[in-house]
N, C-alpha and C positions, 0 to 999 in steps of 0.2 A: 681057845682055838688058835694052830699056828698060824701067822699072817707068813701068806707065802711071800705077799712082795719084797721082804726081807731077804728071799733067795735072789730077788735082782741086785739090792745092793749089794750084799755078798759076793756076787758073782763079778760086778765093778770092782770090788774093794782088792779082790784076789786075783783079776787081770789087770789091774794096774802093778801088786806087787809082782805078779809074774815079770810081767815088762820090767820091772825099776828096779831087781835086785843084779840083773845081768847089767844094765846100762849103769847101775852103780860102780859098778866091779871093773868096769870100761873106764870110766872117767877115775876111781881110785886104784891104781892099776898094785896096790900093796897087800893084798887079801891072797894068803896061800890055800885056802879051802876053795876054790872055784869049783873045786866038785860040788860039795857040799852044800855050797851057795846055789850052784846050778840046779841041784835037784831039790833043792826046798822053791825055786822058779818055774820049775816044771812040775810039782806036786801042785802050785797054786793053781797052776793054767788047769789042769785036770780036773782040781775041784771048782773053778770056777764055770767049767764048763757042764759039769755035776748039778750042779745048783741049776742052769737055766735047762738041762733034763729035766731034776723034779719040777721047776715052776710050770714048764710045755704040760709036763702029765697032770699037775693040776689043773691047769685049763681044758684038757681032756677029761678029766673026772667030773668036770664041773660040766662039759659038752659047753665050753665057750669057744665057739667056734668063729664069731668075730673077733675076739682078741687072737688069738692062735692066728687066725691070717693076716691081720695087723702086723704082728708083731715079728713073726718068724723070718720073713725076708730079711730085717735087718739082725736077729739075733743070728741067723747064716752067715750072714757078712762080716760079722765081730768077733765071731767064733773061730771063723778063718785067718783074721788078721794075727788077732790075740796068739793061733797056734804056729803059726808061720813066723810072728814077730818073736817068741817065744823061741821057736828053736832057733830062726839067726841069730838073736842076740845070746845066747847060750852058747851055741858054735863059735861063733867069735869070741864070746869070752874066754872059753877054753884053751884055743887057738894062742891068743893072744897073752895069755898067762902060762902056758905050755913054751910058748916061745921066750919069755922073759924067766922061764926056770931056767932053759938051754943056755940062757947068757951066761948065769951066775955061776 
């Protein structure tokens, strides 16, 4: 049987690399694929946010309806950072290596 709470850490593992591959990209300002870097950043946030879908609907299948209220207010909260910190640090990266092509 699959143990869903795997879907939480997964879903940690792939919003932190969401976050850290733009703030990489920031601080090493020498990477010409920022596309490419950006959209494997945004492919994480997505499926991170996939993962705590399917763990929600397994605690629906299971009708655990104390965890599901436990838990949801703060996976809203995270969910929101994660895609909003997501796409600034993407924008800016963009931005920012967009403008260091114009120099060259």
């Amino acid at each position: 049987m699959f143990d869903y709470g795997l879907l939480n850490i997964g879903s940690i593992v792939l919003g932190l690399i969401a976050l850290a591959i733009p703030t990489y990209c920031l601080i090493n300002k020498k990477h010409e694929n920022s596309i490419v870097l950006s959209s494997i950043s945004y492919a994480a946030c997505a499926i991170s946010l996939c993962f705590q879908i399917f763990y929600n609907y397994n605690l629906v299948k299971r009708e655990d309806w104390s965890a599901l209220l436990d838990t949801i207010g703060a996976v809203a909260g995270a969910s929101a950072v994660l895609v909003i910190g997501t796409i600034l640090l993407n924008v800016t990266m963009i931005l920012v290596h967009t403008k260091l092509q114009n120099r060259s």
